[in-house]
C-alpha positions as CSV (number, residue, x, y, z in Angstrom):
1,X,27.5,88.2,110.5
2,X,31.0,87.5,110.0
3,X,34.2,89.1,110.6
4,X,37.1,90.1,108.3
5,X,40.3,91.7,108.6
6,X,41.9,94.4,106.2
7,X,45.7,94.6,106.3
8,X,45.5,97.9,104.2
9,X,49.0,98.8,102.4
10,X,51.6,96.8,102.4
11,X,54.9,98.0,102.7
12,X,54.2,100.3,105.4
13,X,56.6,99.4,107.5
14,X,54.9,96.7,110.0
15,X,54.9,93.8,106.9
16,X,55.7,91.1,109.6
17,X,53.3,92.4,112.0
18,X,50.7,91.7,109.4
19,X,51.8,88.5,108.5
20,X,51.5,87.9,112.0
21,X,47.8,89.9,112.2
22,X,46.8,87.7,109.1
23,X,47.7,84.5,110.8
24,X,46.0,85.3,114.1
25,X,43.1,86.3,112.2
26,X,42.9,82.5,110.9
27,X,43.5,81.1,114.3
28,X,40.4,82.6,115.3
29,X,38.1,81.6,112.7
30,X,38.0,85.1,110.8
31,X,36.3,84.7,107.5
32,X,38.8,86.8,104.5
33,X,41.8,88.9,105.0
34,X,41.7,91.8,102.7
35,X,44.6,93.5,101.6
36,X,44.6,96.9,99.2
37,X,46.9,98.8,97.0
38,X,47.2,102.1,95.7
39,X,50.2,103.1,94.1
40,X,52.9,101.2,96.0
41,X,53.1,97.6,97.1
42,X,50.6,94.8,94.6
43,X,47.4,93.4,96.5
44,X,48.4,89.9,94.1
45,X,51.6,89.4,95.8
46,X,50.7,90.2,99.3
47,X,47.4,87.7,99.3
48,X,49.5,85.0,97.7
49,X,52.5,85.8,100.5
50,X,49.1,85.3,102.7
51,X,47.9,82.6,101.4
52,X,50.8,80.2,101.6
53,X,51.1,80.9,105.6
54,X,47.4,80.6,106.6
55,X,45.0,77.4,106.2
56,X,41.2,78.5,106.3
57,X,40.8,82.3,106.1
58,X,39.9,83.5,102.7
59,X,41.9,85.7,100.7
60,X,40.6,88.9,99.1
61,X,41.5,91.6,96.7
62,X,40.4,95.0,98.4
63,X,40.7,96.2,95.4
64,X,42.5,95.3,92.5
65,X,42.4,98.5,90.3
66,X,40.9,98.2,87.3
67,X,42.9,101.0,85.5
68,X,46.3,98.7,86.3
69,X,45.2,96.0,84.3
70,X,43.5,93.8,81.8
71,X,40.6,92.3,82.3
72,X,41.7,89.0,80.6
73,X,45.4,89.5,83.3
74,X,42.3,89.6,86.3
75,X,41.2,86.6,85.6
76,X,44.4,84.8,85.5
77,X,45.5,86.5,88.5
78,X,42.3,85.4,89.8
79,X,42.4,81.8,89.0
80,X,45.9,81.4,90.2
81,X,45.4,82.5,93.4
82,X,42.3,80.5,93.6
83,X,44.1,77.4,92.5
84,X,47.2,78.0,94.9
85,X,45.0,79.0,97.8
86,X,42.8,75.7,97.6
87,X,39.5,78.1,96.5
88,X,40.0,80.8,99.4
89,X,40.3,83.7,97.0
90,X,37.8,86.5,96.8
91,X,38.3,88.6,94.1
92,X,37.3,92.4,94.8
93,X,37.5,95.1,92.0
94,X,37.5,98.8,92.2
95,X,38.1,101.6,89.5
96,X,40.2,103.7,92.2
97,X,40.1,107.5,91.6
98,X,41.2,109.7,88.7
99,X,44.3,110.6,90.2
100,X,45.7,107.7,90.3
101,X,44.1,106.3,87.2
102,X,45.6,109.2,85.1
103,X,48.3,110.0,86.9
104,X,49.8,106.8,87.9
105,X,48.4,104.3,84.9
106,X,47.7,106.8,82.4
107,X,44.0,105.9,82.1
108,X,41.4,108.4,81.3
109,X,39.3,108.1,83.9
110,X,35.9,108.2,82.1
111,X,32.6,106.3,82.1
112,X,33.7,104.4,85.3
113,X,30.3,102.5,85.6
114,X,30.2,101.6,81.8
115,X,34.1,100.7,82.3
116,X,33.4,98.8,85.5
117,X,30.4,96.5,83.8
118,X,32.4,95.5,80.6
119,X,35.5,94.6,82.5
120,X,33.2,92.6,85.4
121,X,31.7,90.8,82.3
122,X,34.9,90.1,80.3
123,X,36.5,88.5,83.7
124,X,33.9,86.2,84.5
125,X,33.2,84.8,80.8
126,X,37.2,84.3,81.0
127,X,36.6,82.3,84.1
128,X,34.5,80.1,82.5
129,X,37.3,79.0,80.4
130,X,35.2,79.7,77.3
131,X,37.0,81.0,74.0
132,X,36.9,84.7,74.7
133,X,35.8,87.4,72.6
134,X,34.1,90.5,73.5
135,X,32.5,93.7,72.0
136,X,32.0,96.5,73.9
137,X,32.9,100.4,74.0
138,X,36.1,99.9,76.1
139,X,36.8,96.6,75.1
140,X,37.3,94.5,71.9
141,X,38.5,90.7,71.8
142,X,39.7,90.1,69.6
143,X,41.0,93.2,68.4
144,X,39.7,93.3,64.6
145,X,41.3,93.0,61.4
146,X,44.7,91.6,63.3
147,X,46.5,88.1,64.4
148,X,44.5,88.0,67.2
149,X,41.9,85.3,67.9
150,X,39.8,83.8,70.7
151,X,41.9,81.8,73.1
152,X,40.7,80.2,76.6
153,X,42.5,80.2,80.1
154,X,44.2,77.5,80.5
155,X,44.5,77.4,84.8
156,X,41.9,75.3,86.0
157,X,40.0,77.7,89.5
158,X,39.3,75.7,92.3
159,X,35.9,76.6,91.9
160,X,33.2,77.1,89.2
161,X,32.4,80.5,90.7
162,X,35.2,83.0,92.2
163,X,33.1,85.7,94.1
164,X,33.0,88.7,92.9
165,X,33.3,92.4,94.8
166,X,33.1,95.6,93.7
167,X,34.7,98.8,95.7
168,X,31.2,101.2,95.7
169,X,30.3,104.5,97.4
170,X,28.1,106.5,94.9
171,X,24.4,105.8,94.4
172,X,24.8,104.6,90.9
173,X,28.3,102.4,91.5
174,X,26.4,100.8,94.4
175,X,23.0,100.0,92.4
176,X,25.1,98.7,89.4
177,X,27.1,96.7,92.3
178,X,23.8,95.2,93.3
179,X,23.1,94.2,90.0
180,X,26.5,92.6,88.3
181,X,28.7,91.4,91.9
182,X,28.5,89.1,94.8
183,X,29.2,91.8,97.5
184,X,30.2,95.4,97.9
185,X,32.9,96.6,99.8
186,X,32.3,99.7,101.8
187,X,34.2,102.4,103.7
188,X,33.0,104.7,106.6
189,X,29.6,102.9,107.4
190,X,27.5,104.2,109.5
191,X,24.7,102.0,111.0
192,X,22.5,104.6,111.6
193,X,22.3,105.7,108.3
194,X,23.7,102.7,105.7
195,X,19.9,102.3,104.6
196,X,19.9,105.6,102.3
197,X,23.6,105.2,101.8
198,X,24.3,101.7,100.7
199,X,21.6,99.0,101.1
200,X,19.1,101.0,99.4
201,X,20.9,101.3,95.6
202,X,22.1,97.7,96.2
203,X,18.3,96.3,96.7
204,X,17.6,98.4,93.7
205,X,20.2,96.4,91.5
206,X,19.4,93.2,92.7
207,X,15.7,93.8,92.4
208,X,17.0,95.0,88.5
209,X,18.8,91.6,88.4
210,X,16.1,89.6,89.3
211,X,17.2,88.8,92.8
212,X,17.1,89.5,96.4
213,X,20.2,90.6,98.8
214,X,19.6,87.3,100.2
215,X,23.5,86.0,99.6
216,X,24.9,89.1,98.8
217,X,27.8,90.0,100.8
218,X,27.6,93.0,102.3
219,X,30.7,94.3,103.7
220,X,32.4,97.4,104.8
221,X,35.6,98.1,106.6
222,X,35.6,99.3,110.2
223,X,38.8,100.6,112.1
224,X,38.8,99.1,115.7
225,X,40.2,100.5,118.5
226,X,39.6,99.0,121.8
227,X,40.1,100.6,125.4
228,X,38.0,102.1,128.1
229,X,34.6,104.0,127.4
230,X,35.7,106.9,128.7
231,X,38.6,107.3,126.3
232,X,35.9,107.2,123.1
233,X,36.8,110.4,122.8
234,X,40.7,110.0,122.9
235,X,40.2,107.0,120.7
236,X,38.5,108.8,117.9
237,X,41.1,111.8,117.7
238,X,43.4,109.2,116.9
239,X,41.7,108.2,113.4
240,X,40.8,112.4,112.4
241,X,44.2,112.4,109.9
242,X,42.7,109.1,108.3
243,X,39.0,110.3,108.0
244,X,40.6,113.9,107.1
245,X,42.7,112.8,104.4
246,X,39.6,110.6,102.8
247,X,36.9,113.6,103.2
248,X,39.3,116.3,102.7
249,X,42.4,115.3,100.3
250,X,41.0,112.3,98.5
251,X,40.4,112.9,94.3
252,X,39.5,116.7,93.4
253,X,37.2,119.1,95.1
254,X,34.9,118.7,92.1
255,X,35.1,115.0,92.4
256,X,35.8,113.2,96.3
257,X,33.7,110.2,96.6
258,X,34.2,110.0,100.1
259,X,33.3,113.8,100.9
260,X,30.1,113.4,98.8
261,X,29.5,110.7,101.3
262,X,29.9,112.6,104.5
263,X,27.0,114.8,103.2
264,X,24.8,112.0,102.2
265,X,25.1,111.2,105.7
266,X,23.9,114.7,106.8
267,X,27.6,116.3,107.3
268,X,27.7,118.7,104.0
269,X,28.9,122.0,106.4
270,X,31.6,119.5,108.0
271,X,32.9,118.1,104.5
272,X,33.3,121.6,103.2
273,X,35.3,123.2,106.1
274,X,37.2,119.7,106.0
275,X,37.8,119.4,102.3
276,X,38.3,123.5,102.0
277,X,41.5,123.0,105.1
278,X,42.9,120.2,103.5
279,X,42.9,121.5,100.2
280,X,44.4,124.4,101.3
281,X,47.2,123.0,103.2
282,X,46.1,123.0,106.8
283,X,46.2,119.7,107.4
284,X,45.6,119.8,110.8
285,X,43.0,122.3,110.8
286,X,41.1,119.7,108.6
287,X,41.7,116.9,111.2
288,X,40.1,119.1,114.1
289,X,37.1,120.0,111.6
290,X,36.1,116.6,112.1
291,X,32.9,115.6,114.1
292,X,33.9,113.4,116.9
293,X,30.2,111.9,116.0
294,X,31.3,111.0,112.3
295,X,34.4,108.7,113.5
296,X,32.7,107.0,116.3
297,X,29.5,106.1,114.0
298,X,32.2,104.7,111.0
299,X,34.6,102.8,113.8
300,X,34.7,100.9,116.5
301,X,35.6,102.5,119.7
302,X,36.0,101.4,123.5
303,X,35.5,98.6,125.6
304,X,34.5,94.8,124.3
305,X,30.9,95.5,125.4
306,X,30.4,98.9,123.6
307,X,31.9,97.3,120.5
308,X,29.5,94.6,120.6
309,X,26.3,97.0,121.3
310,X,27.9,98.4,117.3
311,X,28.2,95.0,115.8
312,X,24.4,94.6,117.2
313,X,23.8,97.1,115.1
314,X,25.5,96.9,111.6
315,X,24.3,93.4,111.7
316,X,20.6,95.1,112.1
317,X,21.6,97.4,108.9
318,X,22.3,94.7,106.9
319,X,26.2,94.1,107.3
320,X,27.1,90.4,106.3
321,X,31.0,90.3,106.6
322,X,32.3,93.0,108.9
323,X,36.2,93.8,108.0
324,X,37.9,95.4,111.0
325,X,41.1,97.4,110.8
326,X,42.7,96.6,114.0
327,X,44.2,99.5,115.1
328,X,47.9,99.9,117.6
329,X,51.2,100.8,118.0
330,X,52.8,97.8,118.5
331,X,51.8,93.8,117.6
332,X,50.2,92.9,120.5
333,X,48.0,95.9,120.6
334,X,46.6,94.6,117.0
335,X,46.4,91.2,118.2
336,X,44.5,92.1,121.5
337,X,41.7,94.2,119.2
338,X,41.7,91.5,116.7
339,X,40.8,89.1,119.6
340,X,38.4,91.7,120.9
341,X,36.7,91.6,118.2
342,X,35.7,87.6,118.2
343,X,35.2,88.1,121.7
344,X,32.9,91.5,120.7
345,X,31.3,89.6,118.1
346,X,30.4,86.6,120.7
347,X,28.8,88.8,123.0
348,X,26.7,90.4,120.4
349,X,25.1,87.0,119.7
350,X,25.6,88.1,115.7
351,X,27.5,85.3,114.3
């Protein structure tokens, strides 16, 4: 198993700190640094900001959104960053949520796994630096009876293959994941029960594809917060906003991703009191509805040896590349985790 680190959102007021996170990360041998976006700062910019100040660690997209751009612009984007990294570029997709899609791109969020297929294929056969055309439901090129015609990309990737990773919670998003990417990107794992919630749909799509999950990257992000055992508790309270806000406020009550998962992982009373507070505007009333149980199985709590006993165990699961949000207040509390988690990973006799 190998480690990663996810700066999150930029622009949240500690961008030097990450810069400075990102670099230590390389120093000690970390495999990718991830960085997302939403609806504020690019993940393109920040990974080529990245890039340019670090020597080894890869590079990833966690995620580009699919609603905010072509899939053609992907895989330029994609072969640039390749080409200025020197091939340390991962390139993770996602199709974000239907308030953002709608609201913030003014894309009808609809068939997301028919959407998410076509666009996966129309970026790699662009990679290839074939002549592009396509014909799907979402996707024509070139569009008919027009000036349009079949062009190549003309940036040369580092590489032959760019690998590919898809954002995936549901059942279905995770089997089709299995089936059409190189990894999946997960949030709130839980060792104890990632069988039934994630390796089991992407065994199905590999076995669909022909393949085994030998080589398939499986790899979720994990907060990390290090201090004594008997803080755990402590420790946890300070991630209920974060795990609230997912469960509770994330998409619709008709349609959370994250709050569907919760119950998949035998918390359906606690979802619905969480999702029903937030909803409602009690925001901390949502926070305290939150098992302590449910943070400390999706994070990484305590001393270096108790973090260690939890790498044991997602690497048991099935974990490939485990991302860790360092958590702290100030730089060197990030750092110290970050280094806690080599030393974690070290003592867990994983790597």
């Amino acid at each position: 198993m190998q480690l990663g680190i996810n700066l999150g959102y930029w622009g949240g007021g500690m961008d030097a700190d990450n810069l400075a996170v990102a670099r230590e990360a390389d120093r000690l041998g970390y495999a990718v640094c991830w960085a997302a976006e939403a609806y504020g700062s690019d993940a393109a910019t920040v990974l080529t900001w990245v890039a340019a100040q670090t020597e080894r660690i890869d590079v990833g997209s966690a995620i580009f959104q699919i609603p905010a751009r072509q899939p053609a612009m992907t895989a330029m984007t994609a072969a640039t960053l390749d080409s200025l990294s020197g091939g340390r570029f991962r390139l993770g997709l996602g199709v974000s949520g239907p308030q953002v899609s709608e609201g913030w791109y003014g894309v009808k969020f609809d068939k997301p796994l028919a959407r998410t297929r076509e666009y996966v294929e129309i970026v790699r056969k662009a990679m290839t630096r074939e002549r592009l055309s396509y014909q799907g439901e979402h996707w024509t090129l070139p569009l008919p009876d027009g000036p349009g015609k079949p062009i190549k990309l003309t940036v040369h990737p580092q590489r032959e293959h760019i690998p590919l990773y898809i954002a995936a919670i549901g059942p279905k998003n995770l089997e089709q994941t299995g089936e059409i990417a190189d990894g999946a990107l997960l949030i709130f794992p839980s060792a104890d029960h990632l069988e039934e919630t994630a390796i089991r749909p992407l065994r199905a799509g590999r076995e669909k594809a022909g393949r085994t999950l030998d080589g398939f990257d499986v790899c979720p992000t994990v907060p990390l917060a290090l201090g004594e055992d008997q803080d755990v508790a402590a420790l946890a309270d300070t991630f209920r906003p974060y795990t609230a806000l997912y469960v509770g406020g994330m998409g619709s009550r008709k349609q959370n991703f994250y709050n569907q998962l919760a119950r998949r992982m035998g918390y359906e009373k606690e979802a619905a009191e969480i999702q029903d507070k937030y909803l409602s505007g009690d925001k901390e009333g949502a926070a305290a509805a939150v098992p302590h149980d449910l943070i400390d199985q999706t994070t990484l709590l305590g001393s270096v040896d108790r973090i260690a006993d939890r790498m044991r165990a997602y690497a048991a699961a099935g974990v490939t590349t485990l991302t860790l949000a360092p958590a702290g207040f100030t730089l060197d509390e990030r750092i110290a985790a970050l280094r806690a988690g080599t030393e974690a990973l070290e003592r867990a006799g994983v790597a």
